[in-house]
C-alpha positions in Angstrom: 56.8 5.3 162.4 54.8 5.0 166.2 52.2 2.2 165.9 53.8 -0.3 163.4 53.6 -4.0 164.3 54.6 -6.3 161.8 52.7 -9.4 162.9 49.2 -7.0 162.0 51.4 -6.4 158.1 51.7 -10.2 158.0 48.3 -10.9 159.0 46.7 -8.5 156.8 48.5 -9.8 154.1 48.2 -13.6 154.9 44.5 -12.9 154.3 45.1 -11.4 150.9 48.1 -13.9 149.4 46.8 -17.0 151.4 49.3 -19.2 149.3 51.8 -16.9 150.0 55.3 -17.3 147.7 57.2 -20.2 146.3 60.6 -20.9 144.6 59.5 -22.0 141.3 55.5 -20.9 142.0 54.6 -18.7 138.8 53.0 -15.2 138.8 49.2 -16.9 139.1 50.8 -18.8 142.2 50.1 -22.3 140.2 52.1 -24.8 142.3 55.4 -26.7 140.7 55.6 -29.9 139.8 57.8 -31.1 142.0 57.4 -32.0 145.9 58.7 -29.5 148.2 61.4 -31.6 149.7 65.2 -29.6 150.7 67.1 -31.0 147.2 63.8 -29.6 145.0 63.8 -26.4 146.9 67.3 -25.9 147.3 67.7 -26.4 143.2 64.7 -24.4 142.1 65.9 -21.1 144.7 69.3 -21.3 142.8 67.0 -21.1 139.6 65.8 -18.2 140.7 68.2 -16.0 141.2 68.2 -12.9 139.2 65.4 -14.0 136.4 61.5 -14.2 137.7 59.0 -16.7 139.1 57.7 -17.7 135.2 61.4 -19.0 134.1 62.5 -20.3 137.7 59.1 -22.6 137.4 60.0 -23.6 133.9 63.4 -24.4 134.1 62.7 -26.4 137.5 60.3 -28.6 135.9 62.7 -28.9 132.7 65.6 -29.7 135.0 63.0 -32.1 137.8 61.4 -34.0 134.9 64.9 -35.4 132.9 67.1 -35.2 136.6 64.6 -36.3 139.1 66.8 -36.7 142.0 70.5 -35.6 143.4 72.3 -38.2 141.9 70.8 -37.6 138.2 71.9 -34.2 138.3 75.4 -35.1 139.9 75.8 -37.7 136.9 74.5 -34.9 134.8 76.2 -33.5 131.7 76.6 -29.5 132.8 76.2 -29.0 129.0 72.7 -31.0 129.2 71.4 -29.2 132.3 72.3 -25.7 130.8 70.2 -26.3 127.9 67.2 -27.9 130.4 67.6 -24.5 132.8 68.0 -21.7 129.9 64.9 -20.2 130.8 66.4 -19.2 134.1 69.1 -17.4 132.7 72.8 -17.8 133.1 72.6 -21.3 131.8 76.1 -21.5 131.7 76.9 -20.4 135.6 73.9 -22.3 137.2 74.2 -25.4 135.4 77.8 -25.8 136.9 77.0 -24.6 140.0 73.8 -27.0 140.3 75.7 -30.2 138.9 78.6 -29.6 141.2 75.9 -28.8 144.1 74.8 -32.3 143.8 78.1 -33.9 143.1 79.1 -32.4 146.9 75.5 -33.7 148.6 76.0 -37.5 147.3 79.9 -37.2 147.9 79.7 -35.4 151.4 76.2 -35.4 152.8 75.2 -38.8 151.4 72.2 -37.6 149.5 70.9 -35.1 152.1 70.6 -31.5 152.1 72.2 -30.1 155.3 70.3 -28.2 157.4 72.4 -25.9 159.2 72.9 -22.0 157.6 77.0 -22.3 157.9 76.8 -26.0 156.0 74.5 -24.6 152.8 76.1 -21.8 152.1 79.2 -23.7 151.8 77.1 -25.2 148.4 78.1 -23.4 144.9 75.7 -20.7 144.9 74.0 -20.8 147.4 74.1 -17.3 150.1 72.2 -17.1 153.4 69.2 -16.1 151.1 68.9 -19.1 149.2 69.9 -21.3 152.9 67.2 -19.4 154.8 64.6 -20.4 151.9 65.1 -24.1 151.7 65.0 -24.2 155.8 61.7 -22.2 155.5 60.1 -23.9 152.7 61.1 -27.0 152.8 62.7 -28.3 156.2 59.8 -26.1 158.5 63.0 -24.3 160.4 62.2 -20.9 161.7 64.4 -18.3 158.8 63.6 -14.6 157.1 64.3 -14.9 153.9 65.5 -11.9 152.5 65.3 -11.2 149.1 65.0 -8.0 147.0 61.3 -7.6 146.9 62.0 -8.0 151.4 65.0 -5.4 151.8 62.9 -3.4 149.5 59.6 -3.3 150.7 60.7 -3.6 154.7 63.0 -0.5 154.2 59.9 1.6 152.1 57.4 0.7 155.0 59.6 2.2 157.7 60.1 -1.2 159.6 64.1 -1.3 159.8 66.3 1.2 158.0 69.0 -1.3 156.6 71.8 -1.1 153.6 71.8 -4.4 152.6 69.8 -7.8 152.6 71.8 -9.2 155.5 71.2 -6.2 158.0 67.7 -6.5 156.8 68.0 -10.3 157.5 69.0 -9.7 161.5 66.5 -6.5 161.4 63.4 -8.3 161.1 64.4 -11.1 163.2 64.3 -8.7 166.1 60.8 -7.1 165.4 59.4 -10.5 164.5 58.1 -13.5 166.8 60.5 -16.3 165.8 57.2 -18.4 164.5 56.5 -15.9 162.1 60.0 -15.5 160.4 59.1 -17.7 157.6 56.0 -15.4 157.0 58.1 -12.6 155.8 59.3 -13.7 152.5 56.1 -16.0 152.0 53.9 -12.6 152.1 56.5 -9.4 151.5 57.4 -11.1 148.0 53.9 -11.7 146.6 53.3 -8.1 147.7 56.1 -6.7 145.8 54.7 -8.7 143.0 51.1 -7.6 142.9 51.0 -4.1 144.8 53.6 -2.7 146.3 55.9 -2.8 142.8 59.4 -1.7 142.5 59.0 1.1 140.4 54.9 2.2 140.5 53.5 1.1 144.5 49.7 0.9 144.2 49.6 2.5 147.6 45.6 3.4 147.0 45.4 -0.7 147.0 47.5 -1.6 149.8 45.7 -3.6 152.8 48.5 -2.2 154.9 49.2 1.6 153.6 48.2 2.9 157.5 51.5 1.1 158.7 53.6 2.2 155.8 56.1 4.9 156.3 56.2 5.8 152.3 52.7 6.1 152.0 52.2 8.7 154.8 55.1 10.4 153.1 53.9 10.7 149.6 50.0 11.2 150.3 48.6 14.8 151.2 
């Protein structure tokens, strides 16, 4: 599609979701309890995969209020902390994943949360989704996040034509100024959760339907 520019999308859309998304945040886009630090960010984003923002915020702040920091969890019963994260999902997989996550920071890392891509997604769980999100969200390092609601959405507008998350990933970093890379998941998310839904787009509400390749397509 001629005429597309993604930094007039993210714009349009900062106006519209001005607190943008958050591992953990719920639907209403009420904050966690917890600071947004790497270790709370990097926990609550393996929460969150494959359940939705109203569990990932609940078993976050189950998990954050008993196991407050990394060596809690790495002490942690798996047992205990699967019964903490249920609401999540997979209590079973995550808990072992998270407690063994922590174990490796206070063993390895000495209670930090690396920063580099290549060093977190050496962590149980943890892909070059989850790694991009922490360095966006909570160490300020220029990522794109790519998560369904972004290879979705990014591919339905027209902006890259891309099979899976990572093409997407390296897609959007070309059309996008590096300072804005962290804009894409914080806005492309809560769009796919208030308008632009997975199965029923509410194209006749969409701030940015003249720059959208799927509207033009379906509107006559």
């Amino acid at each position: 599609m001629d005429g597309q520019d993604i930094t007039v999308i993210l714009d349009r859309m900062s106006e519209v979701y001005n607190q943008g998304a958050y591992p953990g945040r719920n639907s209403e886009g009420l904050n966690p309890e917890w600071p947004a630090d790497p270790f709370h960010v990097l926990i609550a984003t393996i929460l969150s995969q494959r359940t939705k923002d109203d569990n990932t915020r609940k078993a976050s702040d189950n998990l954050f209020h008993k196991y407050p920091s990394i060596g809690d969890i790495a002490d942690a019963d798996p047992e205990d902390v699967a019964s903490l994260i249920r609401p999540a999902g997979f209590p079973s997989q995550k808990s072992k994943a998270i407690v063994e996550c922590c174990r490796i920071l206070r063993d390895v890392y000495g209670g930090v949360v690396p920063e580099s891509t290549e060093e977190l997604c050496s962590l149980p769980m943890v892909g070059r989704k989850t790694a991009a999100c922490v360095q966006t969200y909570a160490m300020g390092i220029p990522a794109v996040c790519v998560d369904t609601h972004v290879h979705r959405i990014s591919n339905l507008m027209g902006l890259v034509k891309t099979k899976n998350p990572e093409e997407t990933e390296f897609a959007l970093m070309e059309i996008t100024p590096r300072e804005r890379w962290a804009d894409i998941n914080r806005y492309l998310v809560r769009h796919g959760q208030v308008c632009c839904l997975p199965r029923h787009p509410h194209c006749e509400r969409c701030m940015v339907r003249d720059q959208c390749e799927y509207d033009i397509r379906h509107s006559d």
